[in-house]
C-alpha positions as a printed Julia matrix, in Angstrom:
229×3 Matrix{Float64}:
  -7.37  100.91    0.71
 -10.53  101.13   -1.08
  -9.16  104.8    -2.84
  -5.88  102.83   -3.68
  -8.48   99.96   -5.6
 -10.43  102.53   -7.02
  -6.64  104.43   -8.49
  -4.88  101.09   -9.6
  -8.22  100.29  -11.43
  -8.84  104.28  -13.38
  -5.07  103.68  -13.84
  -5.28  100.28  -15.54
  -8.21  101.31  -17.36
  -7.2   104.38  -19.12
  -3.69  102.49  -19.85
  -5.96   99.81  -21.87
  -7.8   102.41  -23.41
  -5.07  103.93  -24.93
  -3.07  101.23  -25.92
  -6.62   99.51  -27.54
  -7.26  102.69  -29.11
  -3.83  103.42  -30.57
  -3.81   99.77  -31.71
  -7.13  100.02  -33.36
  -6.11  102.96  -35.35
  -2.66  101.66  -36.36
  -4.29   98.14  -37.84
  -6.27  100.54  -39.97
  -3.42  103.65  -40.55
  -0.92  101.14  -41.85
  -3.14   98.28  -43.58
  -2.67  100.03  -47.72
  -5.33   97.2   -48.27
  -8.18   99.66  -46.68
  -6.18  102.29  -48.5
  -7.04  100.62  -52.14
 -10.64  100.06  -50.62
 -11.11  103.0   -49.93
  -9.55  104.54  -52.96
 -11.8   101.55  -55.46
 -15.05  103.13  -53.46
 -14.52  106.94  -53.87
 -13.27  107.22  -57.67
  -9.69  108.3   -56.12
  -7.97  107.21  -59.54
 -10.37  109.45  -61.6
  -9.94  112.65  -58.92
  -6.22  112.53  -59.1
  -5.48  111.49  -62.8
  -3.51  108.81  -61.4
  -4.26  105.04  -61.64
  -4.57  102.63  -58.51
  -1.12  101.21  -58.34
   0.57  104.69  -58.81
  -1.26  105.96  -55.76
  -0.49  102.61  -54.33
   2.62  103.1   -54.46
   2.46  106.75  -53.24
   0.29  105.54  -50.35
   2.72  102.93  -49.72
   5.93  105.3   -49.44
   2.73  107.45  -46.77
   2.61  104.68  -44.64
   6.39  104.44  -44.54
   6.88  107.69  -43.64
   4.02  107.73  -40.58
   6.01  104.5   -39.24
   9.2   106.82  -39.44
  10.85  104.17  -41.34
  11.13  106.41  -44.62
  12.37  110.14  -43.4
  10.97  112.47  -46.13
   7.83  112.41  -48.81
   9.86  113.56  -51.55
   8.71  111.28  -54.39
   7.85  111.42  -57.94
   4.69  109.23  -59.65
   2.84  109.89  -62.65
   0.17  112.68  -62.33
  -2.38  113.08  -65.52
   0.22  110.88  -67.56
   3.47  112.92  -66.45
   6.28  112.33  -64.05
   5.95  114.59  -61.44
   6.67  115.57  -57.8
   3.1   114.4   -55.53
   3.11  116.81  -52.69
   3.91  120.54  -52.35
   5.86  122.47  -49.08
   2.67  122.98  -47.91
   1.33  119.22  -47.66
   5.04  117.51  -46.59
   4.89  120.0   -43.85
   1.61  119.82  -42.82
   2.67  115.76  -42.79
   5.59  116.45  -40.76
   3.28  117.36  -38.15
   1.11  114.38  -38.41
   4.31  112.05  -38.21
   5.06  113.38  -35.01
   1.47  112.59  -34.28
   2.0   108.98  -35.05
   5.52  109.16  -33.52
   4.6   110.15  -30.55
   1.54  107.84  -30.14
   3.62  104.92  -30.97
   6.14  105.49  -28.01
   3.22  106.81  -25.66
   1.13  103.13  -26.56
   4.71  101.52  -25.76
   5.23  102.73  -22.64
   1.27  102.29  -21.34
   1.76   98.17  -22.62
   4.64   98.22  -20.83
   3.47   99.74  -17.78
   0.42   97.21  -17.62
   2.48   94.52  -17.88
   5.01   95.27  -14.88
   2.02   95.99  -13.26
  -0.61   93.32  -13.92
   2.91   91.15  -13.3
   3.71   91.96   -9.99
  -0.25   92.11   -8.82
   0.18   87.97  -10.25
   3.19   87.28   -8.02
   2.32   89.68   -4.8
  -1.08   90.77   -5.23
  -3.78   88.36   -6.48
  -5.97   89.87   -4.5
  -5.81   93.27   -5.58
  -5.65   92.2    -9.2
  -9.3    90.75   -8.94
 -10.44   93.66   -7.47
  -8.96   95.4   -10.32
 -10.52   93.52  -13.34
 -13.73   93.91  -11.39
 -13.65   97.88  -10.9
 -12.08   97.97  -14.7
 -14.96   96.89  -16.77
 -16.78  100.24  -15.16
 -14.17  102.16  -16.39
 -14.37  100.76  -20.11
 -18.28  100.95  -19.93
 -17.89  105.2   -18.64
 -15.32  104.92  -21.85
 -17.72  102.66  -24.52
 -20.53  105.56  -23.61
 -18.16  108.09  -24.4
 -17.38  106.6   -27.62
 -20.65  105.77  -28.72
 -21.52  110.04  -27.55
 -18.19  111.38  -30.13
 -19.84  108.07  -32.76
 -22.97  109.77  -32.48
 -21.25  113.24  -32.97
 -19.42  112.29  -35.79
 -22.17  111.25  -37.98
 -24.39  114.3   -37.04
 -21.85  116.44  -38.21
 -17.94  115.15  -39.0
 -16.44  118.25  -40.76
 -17.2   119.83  -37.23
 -15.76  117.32  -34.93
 -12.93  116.79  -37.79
 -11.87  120.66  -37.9
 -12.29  120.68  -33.71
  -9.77  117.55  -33.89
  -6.98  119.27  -35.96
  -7.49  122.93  -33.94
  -6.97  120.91  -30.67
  -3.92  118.39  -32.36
  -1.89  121.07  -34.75
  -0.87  124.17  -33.4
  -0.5   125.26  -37.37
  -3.47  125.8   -40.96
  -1.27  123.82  -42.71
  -3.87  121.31  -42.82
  -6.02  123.59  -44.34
  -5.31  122.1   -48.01
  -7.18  123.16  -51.57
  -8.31  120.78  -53.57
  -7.19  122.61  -57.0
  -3.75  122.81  -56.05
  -2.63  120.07  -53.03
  -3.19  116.61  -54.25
  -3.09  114.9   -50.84
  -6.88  116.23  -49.75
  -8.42  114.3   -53.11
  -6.07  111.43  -52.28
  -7.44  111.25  -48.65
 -10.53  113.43  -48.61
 -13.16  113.66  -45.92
 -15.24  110.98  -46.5
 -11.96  108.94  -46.26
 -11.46  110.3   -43.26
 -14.7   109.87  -41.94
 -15.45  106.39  -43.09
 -12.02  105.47  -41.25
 -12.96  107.07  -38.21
 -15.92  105.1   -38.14
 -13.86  101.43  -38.91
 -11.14  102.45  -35.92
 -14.22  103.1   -33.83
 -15.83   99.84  -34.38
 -12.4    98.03  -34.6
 -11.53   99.57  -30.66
 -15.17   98.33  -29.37
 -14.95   94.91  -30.71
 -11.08   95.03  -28.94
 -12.57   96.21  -25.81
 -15.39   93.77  -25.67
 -12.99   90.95  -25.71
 -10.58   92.61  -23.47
 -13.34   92.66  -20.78
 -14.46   88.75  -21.76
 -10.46   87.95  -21.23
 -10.91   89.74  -17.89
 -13.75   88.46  -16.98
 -12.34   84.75  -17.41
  -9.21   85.62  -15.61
 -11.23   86.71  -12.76
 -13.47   83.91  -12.09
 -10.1    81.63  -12.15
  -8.6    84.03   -9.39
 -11.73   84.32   -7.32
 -11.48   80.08   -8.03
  -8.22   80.17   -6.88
  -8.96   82.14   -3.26
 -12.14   79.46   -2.65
């Protein structure tokens, strides 16, 4: 009994994890007002002779795309004061690959919601018992996951363009994201301080998620333990 506590709970745990860390990363992915922030901050405008609401409204048709709501990234904006196509062969495919990516987290955060809530459901109507054990043993699960994320925080800012080229060797089976500067306009439109600065904002966005997650469980556990006495 104690190994089927200690299964529900890992289970339950990592389900949260994903679906906080997915979430965390979405608010950020999708929200074209960090896009313009980040854009304002790093001289974006002046790197790809376009001005902010042109590579708004590149960014824009970007975020589109990732939510699989626009199906290619053939577009046309004005580049150094001419109408012309943004991205190459090279970037739209390499961008294929991250829309899967996104695609594929999407469905994979869907199904882990939906799995916690049949089962956080039926451990309500059958199982109180169980479910307080649960939200007990869970909190060690997120703190073994919070140390983990502060390790790969602390990793990051010793050296990103490591941990960065690591994440696209172990996520892209492909160099396409391999892009130069001179030629593929997407790198100076997203470069790696973008990119790393992001990374940073998801990471502090899934802590602050998780820390209330664990105060919600915390409450919902003294009620049940209430309940029992």
């Amino acid at each position: 009994m104690k190994c089927l506590n200690i299964g529900v709970s890992i289970i339950i745990g990592v389900l949260l994890f994903f679906v906080l860390l997915f979430t965390s990363a979405e608010v950020i992915a999708y929200n074209i007002n960090h896009y313009q922030w980040q854009y304002e901050r790093h001289d974006i405008p002046e790197q790809t002779n376009m001005s902010l609401d042109e590579l708004t409204k590149v960014t824009k048709n970007m975020i589109a795309y990732l939510k699989d709501s626009r199906k290619t990234l053939d577009m046309k904006a004005v580049i150094d004061g001419k109408e012309q196509e943004v991205f190459g062969e090279r970037e739209k495919s390499h961008m294929v690959d991250v829309k899967k990516l996104f695609v594929i987290g999407t469905y994979m955060r869907n199904i882990s919601f939906i799995i916690l809530v049949i089962a956080i459901g039926y451990m309500v109507l059958r199982n109180k018992k169980l479910l307080t054990i649960t939200f007990s043993m869970v909190k060690y699960v997120f703190a073994v996951i919070i140390m983990l994320i502060l390790i790969l925080s602390g990793l990051l800012l010793i050296d990103f363009n490591k941990y960065f080229t690591i994440f696209h060797e172990i996520f892209f089976s492909n160099d396409l994201w391999l892009l130069d500067p001179k030629t593929d306009i997407l790198i100076n439109i997203v470069p790696e301080i973008f990119f790393f600065q992001t990374a940073m904002i998801i990471l502090g966005i899934f802590v602050v998620s998780v820390v209330v997650t664990l105060v919600i469980i915390e409450v919902a556990k003294k009620k049940l333990i209430r309940h029992y006495h």
